[in-house]
Backbone as CSV, one residue per row, in Angstrom:
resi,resn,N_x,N_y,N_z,CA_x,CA_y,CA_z,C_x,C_y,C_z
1,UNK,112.569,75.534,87.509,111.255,76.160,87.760,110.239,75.083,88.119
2,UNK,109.438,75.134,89.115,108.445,74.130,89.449,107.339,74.327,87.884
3,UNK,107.153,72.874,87.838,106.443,72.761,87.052,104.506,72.710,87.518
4,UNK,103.877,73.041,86.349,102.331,73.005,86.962,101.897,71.366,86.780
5,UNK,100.388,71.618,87.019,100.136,69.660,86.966,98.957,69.964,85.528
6,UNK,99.440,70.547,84.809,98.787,70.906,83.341,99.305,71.174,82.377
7,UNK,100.622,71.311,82.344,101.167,71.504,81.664,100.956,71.476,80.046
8,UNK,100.354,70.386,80.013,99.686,69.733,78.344,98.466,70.363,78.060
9,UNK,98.076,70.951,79.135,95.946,71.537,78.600,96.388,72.422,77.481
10,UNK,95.823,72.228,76.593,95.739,72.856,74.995,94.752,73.960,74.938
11,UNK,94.063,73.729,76.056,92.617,74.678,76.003,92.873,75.822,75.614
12,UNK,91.734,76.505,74.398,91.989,78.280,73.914,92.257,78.989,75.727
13,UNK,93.100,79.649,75.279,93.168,80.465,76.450,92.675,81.844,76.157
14,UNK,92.395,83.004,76.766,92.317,84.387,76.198,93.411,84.904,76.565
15,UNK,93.687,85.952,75.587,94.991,86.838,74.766,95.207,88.001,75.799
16,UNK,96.131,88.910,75.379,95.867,90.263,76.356,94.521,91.421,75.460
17,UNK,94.338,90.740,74.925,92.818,92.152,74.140,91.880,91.680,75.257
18,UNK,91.886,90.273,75.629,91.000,89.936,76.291,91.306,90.364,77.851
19,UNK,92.401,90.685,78.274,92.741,91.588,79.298,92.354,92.539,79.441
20,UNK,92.257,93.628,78.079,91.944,94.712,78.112,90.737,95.053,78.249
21,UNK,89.319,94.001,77.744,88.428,94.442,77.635,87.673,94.207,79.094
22,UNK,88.502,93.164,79.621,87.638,92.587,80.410,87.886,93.793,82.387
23,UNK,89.170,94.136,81.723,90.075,95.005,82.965,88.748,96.770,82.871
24,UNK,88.876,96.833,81.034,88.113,98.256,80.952,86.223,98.039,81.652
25,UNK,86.467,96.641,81.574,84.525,96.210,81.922,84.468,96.218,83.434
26,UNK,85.519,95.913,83.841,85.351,95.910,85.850,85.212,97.526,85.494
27,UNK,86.175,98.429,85.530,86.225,99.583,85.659,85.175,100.376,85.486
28,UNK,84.304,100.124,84.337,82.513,100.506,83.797,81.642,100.407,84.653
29,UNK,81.955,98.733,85.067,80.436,98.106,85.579,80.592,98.713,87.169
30,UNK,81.751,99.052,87.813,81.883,99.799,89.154,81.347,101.166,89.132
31,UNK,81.760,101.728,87.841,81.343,102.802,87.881,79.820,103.394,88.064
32,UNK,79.436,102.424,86.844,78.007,102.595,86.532,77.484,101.929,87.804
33,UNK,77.803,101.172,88.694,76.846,100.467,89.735,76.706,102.170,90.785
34,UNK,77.859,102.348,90.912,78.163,103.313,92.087,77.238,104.688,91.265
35,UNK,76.763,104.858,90.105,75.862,106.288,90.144,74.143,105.610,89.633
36,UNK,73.963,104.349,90.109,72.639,103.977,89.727,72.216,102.912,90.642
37,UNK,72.475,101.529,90.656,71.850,100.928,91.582,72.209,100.880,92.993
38,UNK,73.563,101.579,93.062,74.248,101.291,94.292,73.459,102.256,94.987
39,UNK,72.330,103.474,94.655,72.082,104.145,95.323,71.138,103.635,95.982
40,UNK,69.791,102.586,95.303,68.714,102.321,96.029,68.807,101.120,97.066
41,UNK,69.723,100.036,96.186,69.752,98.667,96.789,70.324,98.174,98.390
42,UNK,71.047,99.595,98.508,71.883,99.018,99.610,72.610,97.958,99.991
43,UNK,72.299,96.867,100.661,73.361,96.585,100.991,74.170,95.503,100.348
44,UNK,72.648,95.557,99.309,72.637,94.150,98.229,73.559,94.692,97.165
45,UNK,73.902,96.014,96.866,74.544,96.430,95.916,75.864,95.661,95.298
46,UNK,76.683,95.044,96.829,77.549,94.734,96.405,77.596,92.929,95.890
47,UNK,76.463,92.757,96.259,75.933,91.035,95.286,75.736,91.376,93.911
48,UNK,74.511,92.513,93.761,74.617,92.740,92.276,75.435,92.697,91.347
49,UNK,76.324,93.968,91.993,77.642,94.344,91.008,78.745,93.258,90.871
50,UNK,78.912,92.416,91.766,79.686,91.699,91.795,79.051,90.027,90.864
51,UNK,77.958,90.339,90.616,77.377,89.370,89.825,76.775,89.622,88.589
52,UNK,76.820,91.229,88.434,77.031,91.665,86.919,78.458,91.500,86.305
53,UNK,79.492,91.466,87.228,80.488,91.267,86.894,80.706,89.869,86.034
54,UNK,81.061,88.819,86.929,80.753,87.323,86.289,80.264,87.357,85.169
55,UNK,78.773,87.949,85.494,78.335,87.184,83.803,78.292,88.166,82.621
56,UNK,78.627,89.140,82.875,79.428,90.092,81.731,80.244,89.103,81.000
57,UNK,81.862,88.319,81.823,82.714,88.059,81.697,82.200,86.675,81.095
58,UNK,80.768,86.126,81.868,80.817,85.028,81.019,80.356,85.050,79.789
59,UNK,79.243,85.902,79.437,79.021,86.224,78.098,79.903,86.822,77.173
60,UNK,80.928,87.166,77.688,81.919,88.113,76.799,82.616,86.816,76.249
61,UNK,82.849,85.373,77.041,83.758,84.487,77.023,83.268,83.500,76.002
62,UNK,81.866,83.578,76.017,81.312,82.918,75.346,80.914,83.372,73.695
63,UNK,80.868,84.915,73.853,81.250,85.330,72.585,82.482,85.496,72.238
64,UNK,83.703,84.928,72.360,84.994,84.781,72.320,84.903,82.916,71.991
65,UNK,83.999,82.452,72.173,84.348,80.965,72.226,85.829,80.151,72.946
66,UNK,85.549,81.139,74.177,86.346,80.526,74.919,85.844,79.614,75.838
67,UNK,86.334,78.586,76.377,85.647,77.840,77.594,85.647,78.587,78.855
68,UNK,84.635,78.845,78.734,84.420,79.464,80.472,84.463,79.230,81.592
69,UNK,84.058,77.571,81.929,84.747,76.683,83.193,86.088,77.045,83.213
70,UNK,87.145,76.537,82.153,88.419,76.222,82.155,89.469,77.863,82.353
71,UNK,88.761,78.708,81.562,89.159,80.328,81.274,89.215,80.631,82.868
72,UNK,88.452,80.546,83.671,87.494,81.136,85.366,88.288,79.898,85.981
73,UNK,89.154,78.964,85.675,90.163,77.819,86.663,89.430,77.381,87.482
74,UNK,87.975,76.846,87.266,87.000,76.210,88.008,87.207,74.803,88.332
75,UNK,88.168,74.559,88.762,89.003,73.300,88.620,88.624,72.777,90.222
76,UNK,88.472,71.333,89.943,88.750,71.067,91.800,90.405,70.665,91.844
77,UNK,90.422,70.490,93.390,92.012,70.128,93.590,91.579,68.818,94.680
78,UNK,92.812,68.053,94.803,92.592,67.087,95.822,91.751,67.464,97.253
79,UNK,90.646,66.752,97.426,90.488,66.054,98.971,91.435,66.903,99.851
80,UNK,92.328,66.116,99.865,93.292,66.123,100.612,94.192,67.114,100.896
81,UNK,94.227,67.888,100.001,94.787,69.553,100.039,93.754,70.516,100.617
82,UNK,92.446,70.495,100.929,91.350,71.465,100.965,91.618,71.607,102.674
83,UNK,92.089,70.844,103.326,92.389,71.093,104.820,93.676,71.813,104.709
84,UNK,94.199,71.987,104.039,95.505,72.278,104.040,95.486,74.048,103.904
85,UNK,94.817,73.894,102.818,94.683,75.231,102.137,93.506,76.370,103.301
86,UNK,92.689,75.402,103.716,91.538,76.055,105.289,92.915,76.240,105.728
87,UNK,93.781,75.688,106.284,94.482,75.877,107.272,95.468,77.118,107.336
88,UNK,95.912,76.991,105.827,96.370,78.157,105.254,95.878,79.672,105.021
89,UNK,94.113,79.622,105.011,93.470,80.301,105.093,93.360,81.404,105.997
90,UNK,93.190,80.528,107.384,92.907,81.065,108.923,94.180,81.907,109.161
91,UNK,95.838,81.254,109.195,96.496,81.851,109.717,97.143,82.825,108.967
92,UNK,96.757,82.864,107.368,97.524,84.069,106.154,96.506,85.071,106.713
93,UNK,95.334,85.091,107.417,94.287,85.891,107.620,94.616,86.981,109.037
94,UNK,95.470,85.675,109.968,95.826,86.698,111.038,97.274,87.459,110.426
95,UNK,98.044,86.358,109.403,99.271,87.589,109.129,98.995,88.783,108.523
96,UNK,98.168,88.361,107.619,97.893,90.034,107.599,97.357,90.916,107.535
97,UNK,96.643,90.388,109.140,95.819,91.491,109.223,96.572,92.350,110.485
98,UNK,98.214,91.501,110.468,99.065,92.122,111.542,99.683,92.945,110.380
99,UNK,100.246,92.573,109.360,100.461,93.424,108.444,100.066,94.409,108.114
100,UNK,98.608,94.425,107.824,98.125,95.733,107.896,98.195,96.792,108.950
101,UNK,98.232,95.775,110.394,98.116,97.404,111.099,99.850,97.827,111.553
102,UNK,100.464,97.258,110.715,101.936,97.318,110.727,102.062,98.752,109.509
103,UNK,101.986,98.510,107.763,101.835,99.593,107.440,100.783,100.404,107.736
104,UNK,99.624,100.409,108.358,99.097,101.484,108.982,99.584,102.442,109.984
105,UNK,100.739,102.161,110.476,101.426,103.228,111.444,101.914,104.091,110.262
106,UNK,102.117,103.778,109.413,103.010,104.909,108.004,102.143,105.271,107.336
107,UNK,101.138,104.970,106.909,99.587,104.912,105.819,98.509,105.144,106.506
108,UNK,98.609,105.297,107.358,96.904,105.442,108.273,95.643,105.457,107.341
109,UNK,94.864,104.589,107.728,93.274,105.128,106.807,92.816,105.770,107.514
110,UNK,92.638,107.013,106.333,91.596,108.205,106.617,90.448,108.023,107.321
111,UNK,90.132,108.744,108.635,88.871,108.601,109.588,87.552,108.623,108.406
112,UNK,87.828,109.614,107.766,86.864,109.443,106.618,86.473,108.554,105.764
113,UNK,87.343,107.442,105.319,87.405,106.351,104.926,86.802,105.231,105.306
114,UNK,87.202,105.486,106.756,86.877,104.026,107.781,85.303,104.233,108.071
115,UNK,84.512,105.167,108.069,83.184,105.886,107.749,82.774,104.919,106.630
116,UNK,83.103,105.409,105.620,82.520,104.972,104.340,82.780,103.483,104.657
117,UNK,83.685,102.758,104.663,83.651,101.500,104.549,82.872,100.749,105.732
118,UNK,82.383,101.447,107.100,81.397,101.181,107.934,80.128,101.574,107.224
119,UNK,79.555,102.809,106.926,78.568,102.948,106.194,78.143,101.467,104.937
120,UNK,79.454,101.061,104.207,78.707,99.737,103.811,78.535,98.544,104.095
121,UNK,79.353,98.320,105.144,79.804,96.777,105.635,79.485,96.712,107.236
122,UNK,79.008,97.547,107.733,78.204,97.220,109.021,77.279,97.016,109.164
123,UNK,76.348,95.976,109.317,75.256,95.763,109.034,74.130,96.174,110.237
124,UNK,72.884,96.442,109.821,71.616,97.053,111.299,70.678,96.128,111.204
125,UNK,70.907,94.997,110.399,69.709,93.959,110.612,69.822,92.594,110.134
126,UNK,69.290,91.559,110.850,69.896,90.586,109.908,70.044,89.802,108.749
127,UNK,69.068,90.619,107.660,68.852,90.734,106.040,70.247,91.484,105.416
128,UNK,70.424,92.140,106.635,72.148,92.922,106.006,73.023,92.311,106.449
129,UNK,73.285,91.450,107.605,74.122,90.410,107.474,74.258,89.173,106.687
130,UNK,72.790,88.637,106.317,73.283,87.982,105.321,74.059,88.370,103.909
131,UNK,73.771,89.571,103.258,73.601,90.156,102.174,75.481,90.624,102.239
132,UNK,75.860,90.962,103.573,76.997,91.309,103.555,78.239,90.041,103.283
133,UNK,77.977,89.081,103.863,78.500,87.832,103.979,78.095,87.322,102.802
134,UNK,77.184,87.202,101.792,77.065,86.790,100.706,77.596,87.413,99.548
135,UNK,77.794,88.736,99.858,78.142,89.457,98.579,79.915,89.454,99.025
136,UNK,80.702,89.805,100.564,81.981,90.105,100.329,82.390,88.553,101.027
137,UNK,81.507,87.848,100.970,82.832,86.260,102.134,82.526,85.304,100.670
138,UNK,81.670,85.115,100.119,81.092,84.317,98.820,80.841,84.709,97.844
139,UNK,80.428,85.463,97.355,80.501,85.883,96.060,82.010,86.880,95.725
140,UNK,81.998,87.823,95.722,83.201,88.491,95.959,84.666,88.087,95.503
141,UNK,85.105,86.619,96.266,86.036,85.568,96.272,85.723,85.062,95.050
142,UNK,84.722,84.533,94.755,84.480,83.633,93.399,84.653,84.740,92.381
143,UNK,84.127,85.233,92.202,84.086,86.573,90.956,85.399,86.876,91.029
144,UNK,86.144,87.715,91.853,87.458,88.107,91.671,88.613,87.071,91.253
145,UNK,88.845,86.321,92.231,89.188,85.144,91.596,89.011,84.204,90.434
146,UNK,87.877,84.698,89.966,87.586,84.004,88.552,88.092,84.611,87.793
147,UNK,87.962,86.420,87.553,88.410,87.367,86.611,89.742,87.133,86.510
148,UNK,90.781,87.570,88.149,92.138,87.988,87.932,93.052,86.887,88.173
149,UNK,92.681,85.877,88.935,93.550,84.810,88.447,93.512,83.876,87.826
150,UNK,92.123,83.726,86.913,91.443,83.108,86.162,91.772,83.234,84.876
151,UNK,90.974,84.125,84.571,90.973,84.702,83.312,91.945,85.413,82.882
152,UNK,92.273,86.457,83.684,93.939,87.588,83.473,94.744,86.849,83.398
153,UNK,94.892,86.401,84.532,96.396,85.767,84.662,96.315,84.789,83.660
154,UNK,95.814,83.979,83.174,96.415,82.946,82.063,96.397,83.625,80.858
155,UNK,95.918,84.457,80.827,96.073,85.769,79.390,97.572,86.000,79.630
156,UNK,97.860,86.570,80.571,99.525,86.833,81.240,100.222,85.561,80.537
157,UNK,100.078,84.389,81.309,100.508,83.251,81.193,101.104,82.787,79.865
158,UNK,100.195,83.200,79.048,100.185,82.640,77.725,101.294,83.559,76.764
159,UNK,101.132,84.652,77.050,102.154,85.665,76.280,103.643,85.924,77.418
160,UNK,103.612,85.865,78.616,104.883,85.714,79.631,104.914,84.529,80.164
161,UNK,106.019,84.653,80.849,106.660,83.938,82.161,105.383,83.895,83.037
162,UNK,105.892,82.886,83.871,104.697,82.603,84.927,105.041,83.974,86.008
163,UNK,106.344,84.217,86.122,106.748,85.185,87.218,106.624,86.094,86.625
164,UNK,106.044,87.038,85.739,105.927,88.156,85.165,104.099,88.411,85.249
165,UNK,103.892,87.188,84.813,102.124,86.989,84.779,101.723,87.400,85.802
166,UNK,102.183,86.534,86.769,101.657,86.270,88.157,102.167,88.019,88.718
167,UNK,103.022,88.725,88.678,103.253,90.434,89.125,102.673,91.041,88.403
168,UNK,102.496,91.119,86.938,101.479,91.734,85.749,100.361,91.546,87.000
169,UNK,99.514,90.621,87.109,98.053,90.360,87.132,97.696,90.732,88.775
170,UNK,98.897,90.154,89.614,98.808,91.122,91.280,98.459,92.839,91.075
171,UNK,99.193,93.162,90.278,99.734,94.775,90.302,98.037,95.540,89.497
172,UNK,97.424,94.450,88.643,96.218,94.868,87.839,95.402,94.628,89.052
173,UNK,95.176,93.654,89.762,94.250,93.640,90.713,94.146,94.113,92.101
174,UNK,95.460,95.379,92.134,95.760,96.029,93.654,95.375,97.516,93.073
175,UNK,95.581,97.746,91.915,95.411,98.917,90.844,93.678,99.232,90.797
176,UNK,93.176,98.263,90.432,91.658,98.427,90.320,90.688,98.805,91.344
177,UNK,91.406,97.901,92.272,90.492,97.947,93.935,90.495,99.849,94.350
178,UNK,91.767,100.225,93.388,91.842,102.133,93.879,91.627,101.931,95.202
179,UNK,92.307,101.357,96.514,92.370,101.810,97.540,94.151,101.583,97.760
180,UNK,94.479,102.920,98.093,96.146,103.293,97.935,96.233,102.905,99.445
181,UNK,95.562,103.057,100.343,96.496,102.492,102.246,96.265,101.097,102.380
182,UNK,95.741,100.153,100.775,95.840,98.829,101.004,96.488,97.902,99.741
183,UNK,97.461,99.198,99.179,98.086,98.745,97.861,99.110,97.901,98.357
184,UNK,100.076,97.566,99.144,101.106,97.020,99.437,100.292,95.296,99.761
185,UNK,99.467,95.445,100.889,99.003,94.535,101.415,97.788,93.685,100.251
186,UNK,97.630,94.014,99.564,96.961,93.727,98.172,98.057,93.149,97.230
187,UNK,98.725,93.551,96.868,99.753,93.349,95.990,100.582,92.043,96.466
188,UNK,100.871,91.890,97.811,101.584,90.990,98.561,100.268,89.753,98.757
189,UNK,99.001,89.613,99.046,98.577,88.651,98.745,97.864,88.050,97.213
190,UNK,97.701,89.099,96.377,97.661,88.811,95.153,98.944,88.244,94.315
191,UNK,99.659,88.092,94.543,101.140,87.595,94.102,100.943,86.221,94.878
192,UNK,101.063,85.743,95.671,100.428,84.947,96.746,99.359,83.772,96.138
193,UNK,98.407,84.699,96.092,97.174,83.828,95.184,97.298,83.415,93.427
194,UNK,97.869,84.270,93.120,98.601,83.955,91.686,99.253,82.739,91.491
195,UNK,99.976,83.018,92.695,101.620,81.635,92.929,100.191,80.662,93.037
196,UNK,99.542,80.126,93.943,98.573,79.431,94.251,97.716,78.880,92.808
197,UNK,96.689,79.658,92.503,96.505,79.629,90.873,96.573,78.527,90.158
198,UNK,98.091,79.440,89.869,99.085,78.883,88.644,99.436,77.484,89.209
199,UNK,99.682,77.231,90.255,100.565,76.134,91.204,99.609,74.751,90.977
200,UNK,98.102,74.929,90.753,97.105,74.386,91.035,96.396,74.137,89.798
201,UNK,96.608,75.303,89.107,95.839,75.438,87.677,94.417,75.369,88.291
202,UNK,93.714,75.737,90.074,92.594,76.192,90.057,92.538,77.336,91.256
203,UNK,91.515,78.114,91.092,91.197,79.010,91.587,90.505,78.675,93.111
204,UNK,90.334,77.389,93.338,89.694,77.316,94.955,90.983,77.210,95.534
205,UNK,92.511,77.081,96.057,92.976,77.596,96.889,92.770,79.530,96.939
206,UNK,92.523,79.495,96.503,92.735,81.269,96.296,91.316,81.772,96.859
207,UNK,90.077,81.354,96.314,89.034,81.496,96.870,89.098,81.523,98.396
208,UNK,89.420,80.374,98.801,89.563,79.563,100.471,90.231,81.239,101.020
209,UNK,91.220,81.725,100.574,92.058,82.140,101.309,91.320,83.454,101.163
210,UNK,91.124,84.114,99.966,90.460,85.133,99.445,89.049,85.650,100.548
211,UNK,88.190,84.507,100.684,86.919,84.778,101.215,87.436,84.750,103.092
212,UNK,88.122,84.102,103.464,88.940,84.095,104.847,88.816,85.664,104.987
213,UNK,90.409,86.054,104.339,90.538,87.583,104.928,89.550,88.538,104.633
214,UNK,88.521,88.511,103.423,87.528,89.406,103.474,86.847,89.502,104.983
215,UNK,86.662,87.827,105.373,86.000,87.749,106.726,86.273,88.190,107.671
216,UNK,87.868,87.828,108.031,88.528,88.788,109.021,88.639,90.108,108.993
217,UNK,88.123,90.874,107.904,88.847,92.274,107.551,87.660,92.560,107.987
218,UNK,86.176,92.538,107.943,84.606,92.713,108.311,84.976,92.864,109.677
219,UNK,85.613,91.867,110.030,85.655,91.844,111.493,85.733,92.929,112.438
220,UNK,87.423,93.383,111.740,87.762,94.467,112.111,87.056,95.797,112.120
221,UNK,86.198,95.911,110.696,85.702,96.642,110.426,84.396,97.137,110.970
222,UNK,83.862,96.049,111.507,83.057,95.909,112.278,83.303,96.394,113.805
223,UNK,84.611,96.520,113.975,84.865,96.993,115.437,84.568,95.766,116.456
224,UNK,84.559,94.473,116.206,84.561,93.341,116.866,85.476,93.327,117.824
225,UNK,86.715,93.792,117.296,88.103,93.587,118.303,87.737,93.977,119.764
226,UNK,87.081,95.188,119.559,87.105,95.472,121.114,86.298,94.994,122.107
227,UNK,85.475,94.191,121.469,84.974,92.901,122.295,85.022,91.512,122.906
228,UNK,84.449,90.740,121.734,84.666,89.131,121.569,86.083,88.824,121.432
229,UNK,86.355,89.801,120.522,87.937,89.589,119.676,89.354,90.060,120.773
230,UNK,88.640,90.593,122.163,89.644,91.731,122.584,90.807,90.755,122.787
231,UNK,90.609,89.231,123.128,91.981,88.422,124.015,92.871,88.440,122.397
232,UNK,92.517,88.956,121.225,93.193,88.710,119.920,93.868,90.253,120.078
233,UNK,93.931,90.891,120.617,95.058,91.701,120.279,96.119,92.243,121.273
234,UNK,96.979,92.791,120.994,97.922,93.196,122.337,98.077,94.575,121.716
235,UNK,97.736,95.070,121.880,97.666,96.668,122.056,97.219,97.113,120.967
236,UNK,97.207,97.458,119.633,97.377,97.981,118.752,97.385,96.970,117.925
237,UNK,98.269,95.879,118.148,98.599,94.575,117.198,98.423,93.004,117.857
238,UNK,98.166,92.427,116.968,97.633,91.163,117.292,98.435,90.739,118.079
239,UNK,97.930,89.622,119.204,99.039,88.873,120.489,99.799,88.204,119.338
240,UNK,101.054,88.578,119.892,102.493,87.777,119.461,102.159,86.467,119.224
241,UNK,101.211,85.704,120.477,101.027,84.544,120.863,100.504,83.694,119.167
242,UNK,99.510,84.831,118.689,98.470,84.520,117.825,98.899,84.100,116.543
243,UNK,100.388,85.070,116.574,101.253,85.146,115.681,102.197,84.670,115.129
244,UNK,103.255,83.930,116.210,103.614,83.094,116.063,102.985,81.327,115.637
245,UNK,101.473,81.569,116.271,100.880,79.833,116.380,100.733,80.416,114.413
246,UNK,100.364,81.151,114.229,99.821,81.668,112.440,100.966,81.369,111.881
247,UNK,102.210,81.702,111.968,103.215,81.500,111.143,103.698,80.066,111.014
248,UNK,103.598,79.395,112.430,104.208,78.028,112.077,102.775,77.271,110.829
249,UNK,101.555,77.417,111.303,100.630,76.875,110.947,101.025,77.731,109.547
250,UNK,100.788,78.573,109.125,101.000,78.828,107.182,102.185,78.138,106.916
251,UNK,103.470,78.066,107.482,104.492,77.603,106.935,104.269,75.812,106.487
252,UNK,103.968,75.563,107.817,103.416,74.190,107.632,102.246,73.565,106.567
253,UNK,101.280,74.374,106.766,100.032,74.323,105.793,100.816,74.460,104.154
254,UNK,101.723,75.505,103.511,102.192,75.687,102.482,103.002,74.512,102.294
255,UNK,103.931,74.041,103.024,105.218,73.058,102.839,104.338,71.917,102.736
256,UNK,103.455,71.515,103.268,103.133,70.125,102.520,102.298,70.274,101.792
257,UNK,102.035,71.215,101.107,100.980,71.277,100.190,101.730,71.013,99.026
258,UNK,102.257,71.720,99.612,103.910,71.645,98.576,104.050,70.037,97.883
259,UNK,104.241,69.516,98.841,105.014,67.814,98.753,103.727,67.438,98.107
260,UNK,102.541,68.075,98.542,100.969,66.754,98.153,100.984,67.330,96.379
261,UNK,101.452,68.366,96.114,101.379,68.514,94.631,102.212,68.009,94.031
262,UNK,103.858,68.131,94.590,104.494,67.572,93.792,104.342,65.794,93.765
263,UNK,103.935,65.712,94.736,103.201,63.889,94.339,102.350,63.362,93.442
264,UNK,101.253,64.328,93.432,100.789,64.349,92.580,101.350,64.027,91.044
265,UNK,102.062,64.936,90.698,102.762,65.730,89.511,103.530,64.250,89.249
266,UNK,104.154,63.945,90.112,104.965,62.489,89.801,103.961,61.532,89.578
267,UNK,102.681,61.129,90.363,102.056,59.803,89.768,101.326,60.204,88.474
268,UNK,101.516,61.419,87.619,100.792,62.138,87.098,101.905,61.509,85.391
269,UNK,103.033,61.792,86.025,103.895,61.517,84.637,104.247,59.830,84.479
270,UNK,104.005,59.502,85.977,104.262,57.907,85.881,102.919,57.213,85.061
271,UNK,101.959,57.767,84.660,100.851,57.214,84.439,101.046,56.584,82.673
């Protein structure tokens, strides 16, 4: 089994109660945003909620006397990996967002759907573009990533296997989002970002990659493609061209990231 480059951190970790409370508090604080502030704030709603979130979690952590940097994997990683992981970013962003419109021939999102998610993420001015880009490309990434592969997953960690944690804590964070025509494609990069995580013992590869596809997914959502974006697709699905340059570039971007950790890990025990 690959080993992590932490192996020894002693740090309190939180338990699965602390799973539970913190899994039942996303579920609340969505709720309650969506029948009270989400009505007036617009477009800011989703900065709010997503930043009532955090510090719920950090006050909850702190009445737990847990460390909250270390709990949230606020960790840096090498220099030298952060190009790696951009790089990894860009082209996991075009796979799958070919992925998606791959199970979308079987899953279609509801015309009704694609409404609502334009109604919040298209912006009519440019106070709503910032607000949109701040709440789902930057904040969004940090918060989620802090909660579920942060905080959950080393709750996982601590009572399982890393490979049980890491599917436990994907499957909690494809579950919550409650959108079923993006459960597969959720699940498959949350497993993904987990592996990442854990691999790292921090949460900025995951961020990097996390705040990427939110960006690209706006894109779409935005109806960009059929413009600026049009030389990016071939009919229905992204140019082959685009696709292939994405796959060598993630494969590549992952495989030496690969080697730069496990180097790490070795001058790490030689010390």
């Amino acid at each position: 089994m690959i080993q992590n480059t932490t192996n020894s951190d002693t740090t309190p970790k939180p338990d699965l109660i602390d799973v539970l409370v913190i899994c039942w508090g996303i579920v609340a604080i969505v709720f309650f945003a969506e029948a009270t502030w989400s009505q007036w704030t617009g477009k800011a709603a989703y900065v709010i909620t997503e930043l009532v979130l955090l510090f719920g979690a950090w006050f909850y952590l702190g009445f737990r006397k847990l460390p909250q940097i270390r709990t949230f994997r606020w960790r840096r990683v090498p220099r030298k990996a952060l190009y790696l992981f951009s790089l990894m970013s860009v082209s996991g962003a075009v796979l799958l967002d070919e992925l998606d419109r791959i199970i979308g021939l079987a899953i279609p999102l509801p015309q009704a759907q694609l409404e609502v998610l334009q109604e919040a993420f298209v912006p009519v001015s440019s106070i709503e573009v910032l607000l949109i880009i701040l709440g789902v490309v930057i904040i969004a990434p940090i918060v989620e990533e802090s909660l579920f592969r942060g905080c959950i997953q080393q709750a996982l960690e601590k009572k399982w296997d890393v490979t049980k944690a890491v599917l436990t804590g994907a499957l909690i964070f494809a579950l919550i989002h409650i959108q079923p025509w993006w459960l597969i494609q959720q699940l498959i990069l949350a497993v993904f970002l987990g592996y990442l995580s854990w691999r790292w013992n921090s949460i900025v590869p995951a961020v990097l990659i996390h705040a990427t596809n939110n960006a690209w997914s706006l894109r779409n959502i935005a109806g960009l493609d059929n413009n600026i974006f049009s030389y990016y697709l071939w009919g229905d699905h992204v140019n082959p061209i685009f696709l292939v340059i994405s796959l060598l570039f993630f494969a590549y971007s992952f495989l030496i990231s690969e080697k730069v950790h496990s180097a790490l890990l070795s001058e790490q025990n030689n010390i």
